[in-house]
C-alpha positions, 0 to 999 in steps of 0.5 A: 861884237855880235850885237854891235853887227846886229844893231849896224845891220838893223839901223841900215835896213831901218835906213833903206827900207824906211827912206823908201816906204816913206816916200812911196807913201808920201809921194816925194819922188827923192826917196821913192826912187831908192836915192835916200836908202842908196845913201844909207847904203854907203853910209854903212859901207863907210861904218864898216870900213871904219872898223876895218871890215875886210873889202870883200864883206864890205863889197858883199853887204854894199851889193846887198844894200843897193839891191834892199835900195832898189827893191824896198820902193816896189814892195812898198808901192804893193803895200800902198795899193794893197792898204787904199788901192782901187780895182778897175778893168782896163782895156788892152790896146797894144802887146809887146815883149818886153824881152825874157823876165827870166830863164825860158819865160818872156815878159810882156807889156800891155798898154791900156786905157780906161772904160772911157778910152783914156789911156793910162801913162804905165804899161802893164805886166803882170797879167799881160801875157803871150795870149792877150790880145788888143780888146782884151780885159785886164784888171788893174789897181791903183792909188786914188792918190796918184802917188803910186803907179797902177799895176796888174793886180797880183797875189801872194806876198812874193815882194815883201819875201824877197824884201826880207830875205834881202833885209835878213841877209844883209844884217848877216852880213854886218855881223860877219863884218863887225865879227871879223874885224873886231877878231883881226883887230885883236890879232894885229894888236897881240902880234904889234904888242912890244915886248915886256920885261916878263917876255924877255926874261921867259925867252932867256929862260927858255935859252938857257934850257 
């Protein structure tokens, strides 16, 4: 059963993450989006009710899924730039607080344009901050192609951390799933079992003691 969790994990983690870096890579916006690798989420959900997974379980692993749907995208996006992005400096015309990215730290926006004034359609986060003002230089990388949007050049390898650890969980999840039903399934079976002719001789036995 540990292998049957592992391998319904690892085909909806294929599924998700595939769909996505597939279409980031390609351009075709219906996979790019997560759509496709939403789609494979409930495609494992309905697998694991099929088997009778408990609710919750199936809740957990669908939660980790749609969030695996909605991250794969941009971890692929960051691995799209990093394999045939372009550098270039951009110049800062307009700040804004975007609101706080998380606890006790505020996200800015940076709209820029191009060393020929043009103005780029995103707005800039990272590397934009409290202290960057209008004329300021910020430097941006983006896909010759246009099939990805420019982004702030960023180091590290934070989003493909995270697509993992999603990626690790939710495999996790299915086995525990798969496990589960597969022990509560045998349990209801063995109590539903109809009496045999040795079962009823044993009780009379028993009575007779």
């Amino acid at each position: 059963m540990v292998s049957k969790g592992i391998l319904a994990g690892a085909l909806g983690v294929l599924g998700i993450v595939g769909t996505g870096a597939v279409g980031v890579w390609t351009g075709v916006s219906a996979l790019a989006d997560g759509e496709a690798g939403l789609v494979c989420t409930g495609t494992l959900a309905l697998y694991l009710a099929l088997v009778r997974a408990g609710r919750a379980l199936i809740g957990i692993v669908a939660v980790l899924g749609v969030c695996l749907a909605l991250h794969a995208p941009q971890a692929a996006a960051g691995v799209v730039l990093a394999d045939r992005g372009r550098v270039q400096s951009v110049v800062v015309t307009s700040v804004d607080n975007a609101g706080r990215a998380a606890p006790g730290r505020d996200r800015y926006l940076c709209s820029v344009a191009d060393q020929d004034g043009v103005p780029l359609k995103v707005r800039i986060w990272r590397g934009c901050g409290r202290n960057t003002r209008p004329g300021d230089a910020l430097t941006v990388v983006y896909d010759p192609q246009g099939r990805v949007s420019p982004r702030g050049v960023e180091a590290g390898t934070g989003p493909l951390r995270d697509l993992a650890a999603l990626a690790a969980a939710l495999v996790a999840g299915c086995v525990i799933a798969v496990v589960r039903s597969y022990r509560l399934t045998h349990a209801l079976s063995a109590t539903s079992r109809p009496l045999t002719d040795a079962d009823v001789h044993g009780h009379a036995s028993a009575d007779r003691r």
